[in-house]
Every structure is written in C-alpha cells, then in structure tokens.
C-alpha positions in Angstrom: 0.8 33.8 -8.1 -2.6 32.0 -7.7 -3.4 30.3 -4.1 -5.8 28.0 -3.1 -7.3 28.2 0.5 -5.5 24.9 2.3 -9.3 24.1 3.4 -10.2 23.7 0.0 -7.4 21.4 -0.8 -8.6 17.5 0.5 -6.5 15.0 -0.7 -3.1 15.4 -2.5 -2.0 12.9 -4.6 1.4 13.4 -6.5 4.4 15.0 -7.0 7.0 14.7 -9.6 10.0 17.2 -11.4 10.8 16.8 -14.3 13.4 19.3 -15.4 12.5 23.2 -14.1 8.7 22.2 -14.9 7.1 21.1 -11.1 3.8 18.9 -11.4 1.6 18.9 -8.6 -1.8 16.7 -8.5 -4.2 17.3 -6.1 -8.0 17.1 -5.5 -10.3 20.3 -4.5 -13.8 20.1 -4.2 -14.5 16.4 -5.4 -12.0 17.3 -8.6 -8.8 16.2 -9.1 -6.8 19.4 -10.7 -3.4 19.6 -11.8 -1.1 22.5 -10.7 2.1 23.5 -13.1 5.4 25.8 -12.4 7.3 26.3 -14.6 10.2 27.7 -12.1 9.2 31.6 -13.2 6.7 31.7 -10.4 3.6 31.3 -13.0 0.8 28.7 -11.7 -1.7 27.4 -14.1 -4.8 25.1 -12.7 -6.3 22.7 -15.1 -9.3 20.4 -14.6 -7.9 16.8 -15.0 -10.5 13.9 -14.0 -13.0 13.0 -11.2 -12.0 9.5 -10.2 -14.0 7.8 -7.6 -13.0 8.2 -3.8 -13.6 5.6 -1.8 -16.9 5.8 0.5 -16.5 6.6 4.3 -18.5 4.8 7.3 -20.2 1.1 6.8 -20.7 -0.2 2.7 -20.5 -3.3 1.4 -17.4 -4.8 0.3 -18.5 -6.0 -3.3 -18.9 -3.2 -5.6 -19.5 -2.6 -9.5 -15.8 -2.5 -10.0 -12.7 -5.2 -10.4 -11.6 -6.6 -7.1 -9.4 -9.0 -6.9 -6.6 -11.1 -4.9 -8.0 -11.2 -1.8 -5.9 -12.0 1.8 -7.1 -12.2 5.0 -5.6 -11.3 8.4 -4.5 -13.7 10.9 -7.7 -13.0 13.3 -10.0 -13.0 10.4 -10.7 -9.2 10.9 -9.1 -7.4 7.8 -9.3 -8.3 3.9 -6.8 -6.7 1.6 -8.0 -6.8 -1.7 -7.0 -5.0 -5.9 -9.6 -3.1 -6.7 -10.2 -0.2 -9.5 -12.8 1.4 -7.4 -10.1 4.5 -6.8 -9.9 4.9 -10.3 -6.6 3.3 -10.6 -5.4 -0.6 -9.4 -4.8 0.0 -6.0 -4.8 -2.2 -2.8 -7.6 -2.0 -0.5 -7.8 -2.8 3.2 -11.3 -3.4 4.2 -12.7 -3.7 8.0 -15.0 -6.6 7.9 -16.0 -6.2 11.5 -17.1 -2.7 11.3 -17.9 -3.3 7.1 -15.9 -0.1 6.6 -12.3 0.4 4.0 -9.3 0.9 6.2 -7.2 3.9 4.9 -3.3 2.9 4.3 -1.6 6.2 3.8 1.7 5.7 1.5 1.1 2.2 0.5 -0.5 3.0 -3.3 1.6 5.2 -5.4 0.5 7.0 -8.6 3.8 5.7 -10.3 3.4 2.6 -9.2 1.1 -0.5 -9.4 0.7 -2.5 -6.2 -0.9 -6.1 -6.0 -0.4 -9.2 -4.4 -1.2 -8.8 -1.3 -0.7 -10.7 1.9 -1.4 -9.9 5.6 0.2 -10.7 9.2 -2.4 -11.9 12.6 -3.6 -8.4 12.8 -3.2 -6.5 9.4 -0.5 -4.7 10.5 2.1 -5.9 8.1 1.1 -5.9 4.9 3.6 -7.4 2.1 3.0 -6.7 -1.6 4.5 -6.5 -4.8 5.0 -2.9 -6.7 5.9 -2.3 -10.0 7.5 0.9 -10.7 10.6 0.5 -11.9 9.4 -1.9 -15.2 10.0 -4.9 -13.0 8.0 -6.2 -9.7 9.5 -5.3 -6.5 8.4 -7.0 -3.1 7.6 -4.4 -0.7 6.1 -4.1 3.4 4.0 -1.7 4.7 3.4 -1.2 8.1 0.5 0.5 9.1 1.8 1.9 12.7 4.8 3.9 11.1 2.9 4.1 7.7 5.8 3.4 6.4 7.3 1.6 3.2 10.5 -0.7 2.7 11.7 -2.7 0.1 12.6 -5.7 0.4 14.3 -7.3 -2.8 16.6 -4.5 -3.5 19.7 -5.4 -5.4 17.7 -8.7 -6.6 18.6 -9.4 -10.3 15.4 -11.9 -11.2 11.9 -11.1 -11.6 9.4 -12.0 -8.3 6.0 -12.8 -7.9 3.0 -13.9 -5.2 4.9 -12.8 -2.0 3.2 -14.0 1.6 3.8 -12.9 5.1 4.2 -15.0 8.1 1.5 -14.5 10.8 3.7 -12.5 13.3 5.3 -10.5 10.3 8.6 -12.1 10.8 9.3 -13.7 7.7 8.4 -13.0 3.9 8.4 -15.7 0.9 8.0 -14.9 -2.6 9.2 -16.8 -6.0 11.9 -15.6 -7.8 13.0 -16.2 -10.8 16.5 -15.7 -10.7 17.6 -18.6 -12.0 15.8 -19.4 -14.8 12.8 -21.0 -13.1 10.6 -20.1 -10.4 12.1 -20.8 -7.0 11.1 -19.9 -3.6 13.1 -17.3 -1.4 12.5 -16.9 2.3 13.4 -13.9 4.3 14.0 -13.4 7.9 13.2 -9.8 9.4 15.5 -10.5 11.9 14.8 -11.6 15.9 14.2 -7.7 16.5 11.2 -6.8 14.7 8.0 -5.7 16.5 5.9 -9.1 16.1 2.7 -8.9 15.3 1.3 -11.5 17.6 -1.4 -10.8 20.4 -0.4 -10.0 23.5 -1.4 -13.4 25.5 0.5 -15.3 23.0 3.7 -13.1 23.4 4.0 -13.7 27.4 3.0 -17.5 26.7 6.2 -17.8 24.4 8.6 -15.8 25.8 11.7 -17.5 27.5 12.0 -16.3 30.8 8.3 -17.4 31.1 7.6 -20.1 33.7 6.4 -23.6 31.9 
C-alpha cells in the first residue's frame, strides 16, 4: 500500500468507478497525478499533466487564454466569465473590486462542461448551463451552501443562454422543446433566500409602514 502525506496532497480533482477499477485524480506538488485500485489493495501513481492553477491575490482579469461570456452581478462587483486558463473550459468568478478570482467550489466538474453564465445582485446565485449527460442541462449554484441543483430535470428539449433574475428568484432559458426556440420562465418559489440587499428587503416587505 503506497500513502501520500495528506499535506502533500493540495487540490483533489476527481473521482469515478468504473467496474472494481477506482480512479482517483489529484494534484501533489504543482502535478496533477493519477491514483489506480484495482480493488486487490495495489496503488499505482502515474504522472498525468501540469495544467495551470489559477493565480492567488490581485492579477489582471485578461490573460493569454480564451475567456469568454462574460456576466456581471447586480452591484457591479463580480464578473463570471469561460475561460481555459484552468486547463479545461471552466467558469470563472472574478472579484473586480479587490482584482482577485473568486473560488466556487463544486460548480466546475471534470465530467462536465459548464458555460453560460448569469449572475443575481450580489453573485451569489449563479445559473449556468452543464453539459454532461450529451445534452445541456440548466443548473444553479449557490455560493453560501456551495451547492448544485438542477433545474430542467425531466425536460425532453435541448436549452440554451439561461439568465437569473437580480434577487435569484426566477430563471429564463430557451428551450427547444417544440421544435423552435421558445422561452421558459421559472419561479424558485416565494421561499427562497433573496439575494437582495438588506435596505431594499425592509423597504419591500409588507408589514412595512408606507
């Protein structure tokens, strides 16, 4: 059995099965190696790539890489943007008052290619489209829970170019369901957590005085 310190292990970045064979991806010291069971407690390391990471603390946004569809926060803060930079098309979330990349835990998926992007008022809602199961699917990610839901399950026609409403409410997106692009709107529900500042929320509530 070969083990690796857990200090020396900095980022991990997949896991799959795929019969008694486990795959595990994972990055030590600026490499990205690739760990294999085979279920008869044998572990075998091989040396797979170096992609880029992204740079920590104040850099500009443009780069020598692809970067695409941007979408801007509500306040004007945050820019979510597809970009190769990670060595894969990923979405970004970049800080443009502190000129620093936001990091977004769960959102990009080695199995799956996320773009399309589009932000609530504060970036906290960010609703995408992910393509993983040979089709696009319209996903949200929240970045309080860092968590992940999807949102067209069940839909039989294909999606594209899905927007958020400032306070995260409601989602629109095209679908092609019937033949020709069409637009679908959907409503979180009145019991989401709004992504609306604070001011704003005691203005508009209805018990408030006029």
């Amino acid at each position: 059995m070969f083990l690796i310190p857990p200090e020396k292990v900095t980022f991990w970045f997949c896991f799959y099965a795929l019969g008694r064979a486990r795959f595990v991806l994972f990055r030590q010291t600026g490499s990205l190696w690739l760990r294999l069971g085979l279920g008869l407690g044998s572990v075998f390391l091989v040396n797979a790539c170096t992609p880029t990471s992204l740079p920590v603390g104040p850099v500009s946004l443009n780069s020598r890489y692809t970067d695409e569809q941007p979408a801007l926060s509500g306040d004007g803060r945050f820019l979510a943007l597809v970009s190769n930079r990670s060595g894969s098309r990923n979405i970004l979330l970049y800080d443009l008052q502190r000129q620093q990349f936001v990091t977004i835990p769960r959102l990009n998926r080695p199995d799956a290619i996320a773009e399309s992007p589009s932000l609530s008022y504060t970036g906290r809602y960010i609703v995408y489209l992910a393509s993983d199961r040979n089709r696009p699917e319209v996903e949200l990610y929240d970045r309080i829970t860092q968590q992940t839901q999807l949102l067209t399950v069940g839909y039989r026609g294909w999606v594209r170019n899905p927007s958020i409403s400032l306070d995260g409410r409601y989602i629109a997106f095209e679908t092609g369901l019937r033949g020709q692009w069409d637009i679908e709107v959907i409503d979180r529900g009145p019991n989401v957590e709004l992504d609306i500042p604070d001011a704003r929320r005691i203005r508009s509530s209805p018990n408030s005085p006029s």
